[in-house]
N, C-alpha and C positions, 0 to 999 in steps of 0.2 A: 384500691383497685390495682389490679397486675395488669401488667401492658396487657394492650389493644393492638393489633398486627392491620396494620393498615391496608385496605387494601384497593387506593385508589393512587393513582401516581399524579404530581403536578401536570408533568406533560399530556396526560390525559384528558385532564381536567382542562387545562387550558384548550384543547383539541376540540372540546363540549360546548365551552366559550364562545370560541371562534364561532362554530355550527350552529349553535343555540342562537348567536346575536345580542347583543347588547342594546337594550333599549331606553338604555339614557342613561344620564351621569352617575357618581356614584358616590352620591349625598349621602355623610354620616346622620347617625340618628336624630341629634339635634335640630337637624335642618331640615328633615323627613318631615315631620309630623303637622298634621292643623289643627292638634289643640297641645294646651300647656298641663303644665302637673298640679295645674289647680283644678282640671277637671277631676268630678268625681266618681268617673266611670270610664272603663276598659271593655272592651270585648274580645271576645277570642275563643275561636272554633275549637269543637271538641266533640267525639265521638262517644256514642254511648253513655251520656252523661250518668243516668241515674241508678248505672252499674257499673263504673269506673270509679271508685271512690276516691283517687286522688286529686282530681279536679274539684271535688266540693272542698276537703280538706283542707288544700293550698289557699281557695278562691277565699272563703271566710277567715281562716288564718291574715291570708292579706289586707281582708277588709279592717279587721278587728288593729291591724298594724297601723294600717294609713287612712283608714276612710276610704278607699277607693272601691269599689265594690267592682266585680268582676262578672261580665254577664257574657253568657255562652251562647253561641251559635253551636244548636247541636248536631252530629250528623249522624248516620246510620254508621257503623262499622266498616260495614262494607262498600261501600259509596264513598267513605271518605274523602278520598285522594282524588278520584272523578270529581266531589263536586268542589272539592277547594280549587281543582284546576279552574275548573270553570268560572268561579268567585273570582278571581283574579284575571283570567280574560278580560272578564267587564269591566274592569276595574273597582274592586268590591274597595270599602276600607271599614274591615275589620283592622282591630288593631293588634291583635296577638295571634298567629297561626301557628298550631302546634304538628309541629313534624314528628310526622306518625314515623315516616322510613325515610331513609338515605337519599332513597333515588329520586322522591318527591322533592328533598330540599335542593340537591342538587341542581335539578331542574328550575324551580323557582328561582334560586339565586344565582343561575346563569344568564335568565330572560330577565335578570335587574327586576324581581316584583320585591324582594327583601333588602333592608334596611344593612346594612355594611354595619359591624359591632366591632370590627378587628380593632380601633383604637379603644375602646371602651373597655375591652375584656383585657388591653395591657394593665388595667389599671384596678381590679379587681384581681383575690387571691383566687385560683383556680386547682390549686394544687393537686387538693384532695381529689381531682377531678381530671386533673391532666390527660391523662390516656384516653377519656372519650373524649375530650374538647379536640384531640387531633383528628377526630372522625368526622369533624364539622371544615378541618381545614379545605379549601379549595385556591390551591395557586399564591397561597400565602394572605388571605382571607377566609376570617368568618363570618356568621351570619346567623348563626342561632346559638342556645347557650344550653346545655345539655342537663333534664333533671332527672330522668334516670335511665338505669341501664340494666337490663335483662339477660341473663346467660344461660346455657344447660347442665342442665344437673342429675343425677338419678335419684327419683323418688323410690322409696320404698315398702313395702309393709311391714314392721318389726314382726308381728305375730308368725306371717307365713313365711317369711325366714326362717325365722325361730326354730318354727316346725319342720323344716326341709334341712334343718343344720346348717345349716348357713352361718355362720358365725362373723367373718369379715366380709367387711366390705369398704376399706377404708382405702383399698388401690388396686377394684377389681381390673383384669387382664379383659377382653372383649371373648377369650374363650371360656374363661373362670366365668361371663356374664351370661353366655351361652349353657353353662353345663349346670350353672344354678338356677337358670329358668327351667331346665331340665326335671330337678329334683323337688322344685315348688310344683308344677302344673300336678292338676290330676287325670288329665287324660282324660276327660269326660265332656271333652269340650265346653264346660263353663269356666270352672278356673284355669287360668292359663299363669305359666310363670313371670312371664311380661308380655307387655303392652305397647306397639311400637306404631304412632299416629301414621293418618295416610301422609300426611304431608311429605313433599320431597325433602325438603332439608333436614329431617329425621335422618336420611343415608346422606343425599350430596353434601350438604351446608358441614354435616357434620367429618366426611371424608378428607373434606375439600382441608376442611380446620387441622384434622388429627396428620395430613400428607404435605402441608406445607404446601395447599393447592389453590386454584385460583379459576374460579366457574366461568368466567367469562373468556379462558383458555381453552380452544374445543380441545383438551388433552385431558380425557375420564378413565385411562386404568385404572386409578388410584379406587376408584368406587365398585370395583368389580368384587372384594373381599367383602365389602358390608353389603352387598347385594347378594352375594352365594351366601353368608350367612343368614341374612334375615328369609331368604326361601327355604334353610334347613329349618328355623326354627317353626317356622310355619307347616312344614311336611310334618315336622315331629309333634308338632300341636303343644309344643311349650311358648306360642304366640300365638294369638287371632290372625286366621289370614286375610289380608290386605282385601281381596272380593267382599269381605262377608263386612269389613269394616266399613269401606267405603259404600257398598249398596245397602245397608242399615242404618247408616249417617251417626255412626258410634259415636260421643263423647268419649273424649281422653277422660274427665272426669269422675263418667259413669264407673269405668273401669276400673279405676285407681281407686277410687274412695265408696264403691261399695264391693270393695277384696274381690276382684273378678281379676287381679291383674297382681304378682307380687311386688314388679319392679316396672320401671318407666322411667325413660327421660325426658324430659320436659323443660320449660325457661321458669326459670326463677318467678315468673309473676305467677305460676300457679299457688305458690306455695300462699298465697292472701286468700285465694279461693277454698284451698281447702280449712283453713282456720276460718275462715267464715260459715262455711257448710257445718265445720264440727260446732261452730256456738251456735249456729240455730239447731242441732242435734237432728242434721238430717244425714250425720255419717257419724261412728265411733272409730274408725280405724286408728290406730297406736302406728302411726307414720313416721319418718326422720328423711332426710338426703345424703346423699352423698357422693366421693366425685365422681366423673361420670368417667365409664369404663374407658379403656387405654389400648395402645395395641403392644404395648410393652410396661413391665412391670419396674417401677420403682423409679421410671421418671416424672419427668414436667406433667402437670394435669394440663394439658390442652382443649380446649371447649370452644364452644364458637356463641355469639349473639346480637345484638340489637342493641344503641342508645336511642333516645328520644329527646328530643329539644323544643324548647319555643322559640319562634322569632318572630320579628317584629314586621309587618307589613308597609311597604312603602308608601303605600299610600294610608297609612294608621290615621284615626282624627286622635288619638292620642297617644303621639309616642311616646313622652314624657312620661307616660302612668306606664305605659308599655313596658318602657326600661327597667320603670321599677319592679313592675311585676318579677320578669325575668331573672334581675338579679336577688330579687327575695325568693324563687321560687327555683333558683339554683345557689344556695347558698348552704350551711350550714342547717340555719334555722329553717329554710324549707327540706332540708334532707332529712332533719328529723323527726317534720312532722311527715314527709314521706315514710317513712321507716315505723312511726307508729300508725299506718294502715295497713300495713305488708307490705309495701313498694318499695322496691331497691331502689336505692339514690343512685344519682352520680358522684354526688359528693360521696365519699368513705370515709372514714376517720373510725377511732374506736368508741367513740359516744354514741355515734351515727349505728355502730354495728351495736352494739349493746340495746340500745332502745329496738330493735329489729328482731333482737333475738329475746329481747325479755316479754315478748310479747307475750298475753295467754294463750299455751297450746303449739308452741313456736319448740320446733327440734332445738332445743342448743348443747347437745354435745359435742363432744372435741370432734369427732368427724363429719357432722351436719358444717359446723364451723370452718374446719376445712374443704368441704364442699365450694364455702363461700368463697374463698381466696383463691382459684385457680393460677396457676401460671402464667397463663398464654388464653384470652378470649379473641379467639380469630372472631372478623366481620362476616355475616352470615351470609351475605351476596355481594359483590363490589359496586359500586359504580360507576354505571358503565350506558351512553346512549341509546346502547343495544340491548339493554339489561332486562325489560319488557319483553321482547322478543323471546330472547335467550331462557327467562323464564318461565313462559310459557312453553317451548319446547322440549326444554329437561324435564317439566311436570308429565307433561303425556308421555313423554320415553318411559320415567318414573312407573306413570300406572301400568304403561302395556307389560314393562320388568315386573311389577308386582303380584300381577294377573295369572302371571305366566304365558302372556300372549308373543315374548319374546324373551330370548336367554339374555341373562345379562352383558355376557361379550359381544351379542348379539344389539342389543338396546343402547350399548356405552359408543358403538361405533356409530348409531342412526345415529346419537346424541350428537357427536363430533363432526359429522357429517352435513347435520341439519344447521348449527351452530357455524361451521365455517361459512355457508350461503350465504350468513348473514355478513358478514365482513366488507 
């Protein structure tokens, strides 16, 4: 992995501490837990189980290692984060919670609901992993132990490339990405040249990443060029516009993998979906990645994304199984049975990549390859108390910009404006 650009400050964190409260000591794992590692069972929450295939993988991997068999608490996707808060109100003791995002763990492990690991992980090799395990840091403590890690990338279609001349794209410019969406679309309004999801951190997350920016600062010029461009691409119809996507509830999917789309960027965990889609032969497209456009030509690839971690519950009846999960299931041996579903580890190493790339149907050319290794993966949102809020308000500034219901200098100032209120 290439650094990780952090983007939470100790002083902050400590700030959240203070505010959040401390609700009791802050017993290491060992002392945590009410059952020992001769129990023969774990639990531990997980969304979407039985289309998320790395929770089955790890969980039977693990059993077949130790005997411990691994049983889920499954949640809706979308509810997730709602209902673990609420699990832990009660005082639930699940014993492994898996931190879906940043701001969830933060959160937990300010209000003392998580198991303190910072003496534990001195003693384990992290290396391979270094740059997200600092995304777990808070105040010189951690608390979850990171198994993989998601970043953006442009997918592509080789074919409709091909056909449009498009030859390179091994360090395309953001205007070289604009004028070859150009030369793919057909004007017909089905094939469009790319495909740009409603989601706001498609423009902010990724602004914020490529300017050296920080979303929880109400300061958004920096987002006013990828907002002017993605409304030309839309006027010119070398992209679906933003109305038609979001009131038709489009898949990114849909688009990319049945050629309705030539380019797209995306996080890394797509790229398991579309090798799953191609071996049930409900898509042929001749696909690859690579890295994701620049605002300058021939430097740092800068990208922005997500880790994900497990930790251990304070109140766990088995922490002892707990731990162990954790550390099998950020380790090596668990990266590369991540890596043989499509799931980007956090561990890296060249074994790790090799089994990820050898996959059937898996792009591995020298520029898909370089895709993998970016520069600089800025954090997607910081965190931040306010971070809820804040997100919610960039999102509808986001759609009224997208709609056309407001100019972007226009949308970038309600943003900053609405954003400082909150302060």
């Amino acid at each position: 992995m290439k650094m990780w650009k952090k983007g939470l400050t100790a002083a902050a964190l400590l700030a959240m501490a203070v505010t959040m409260g401390a609700c009791g000591g802050n017993d290491d794992a060992k002392d945590s837990g009410k059952g020992g590692s001769d129990s023969k069972e774990v639990t531990i929450t997980t969304w979407n189980y039985e289309t998320t295939p790395e929770f089955k993988a790890l969980f039977d991997a693990f059993k077949e290692k130790t005997g411990i068999t691994v049983k889920q608490v499954d949640i809706a996707a979308d509810d997730y984060d709602t209902k673990v808060t609420t699990m832990l109100s009660g005082g639930d003791q699940t014993d492994i919670l898996t931190m879906k995002n940043l701001l969830s763990y933060s959160n937990y492990a300010l209000k003392d609901q998580l198991v303190d690991l910072t003496d534990h992980i001195k003693d384990i090799d992290t290396s391979a992993a270094e740059d997200t395990y600092k995304m777990y840091d808070i105040d010189g403590k951690t608390y979850a132990q990171p198994y993989r890690t998601d970043f953006w990338v442009l997918y592509y279609n080789k074919k409709m490339l091909e056909e449009a001349g498009i030859t390179d794209v091994s360090n395309m410019t953001w205007d070289e990405y604009e004028e070859a969406a150009k030369k793919i679309s057909k004007k017909d309004g089905e094939v469009f040249g790319a495909y740009q999801h409603t989601w706001r951190s498609t423009i902010q997350a990724l602004a914020a990443a490529q300017n050296d920016a920080n979303l929880i600062d109400p300061k958004y010029d920096f987002m006013e060029d990828y907002y002017d461009r993605a409304l030309r691409m839309q006027e010119d119809k070398s992209q679906m516009d933003f109305g038609t996507a979001k009131s038709t509830k489009v898949t990114y999917a849909s688009q990319f993998e049945g050629s309705k789309a030539g380019m797209m960027y995306m996080g890394t965990w797509y790229m398991a979906g579309v090798l799953n889609q191609k071996k049930a032969g409900a898509t042929d497209i001749d696909w690859a990645i690579a890295p994701i456009p620049q605002k300058e030509k021939g430097g740092e690839i800068t990208t922005f994304g997500s880790p994900t971690a497990f930790a251990i519950n304070k109140n766990a009846k088995n922490s002892d199984g707990a731990q162990q999960f954790l550390d099998f299931a950020s380790s090596e041996e668990g990266a590369k049975i991540l890596a043989g579903v499509g799931v980007v580890p956090s561990f890296r190493n060249d074994a790790v990549n090799d089994i990820y790339f050898g996959l059937e149907g898996m792009p591995n050319d020298d520029i898909s390859k370089k895709a993998f290794e970016p520069d600089s993966i800025k954090l997607e949102f910081p965190v931040d108390e306010k971070g809820p809020a804040i997100d919610k308000i960039l999102q509808e500034e986001h759609d009224l910009i997208m709609v056309g219901d407001s100019k972007p200098a226009d949308g970038i100032k309600e943003m900053e404006s609405r954003v400082k209120a909150e302060e």
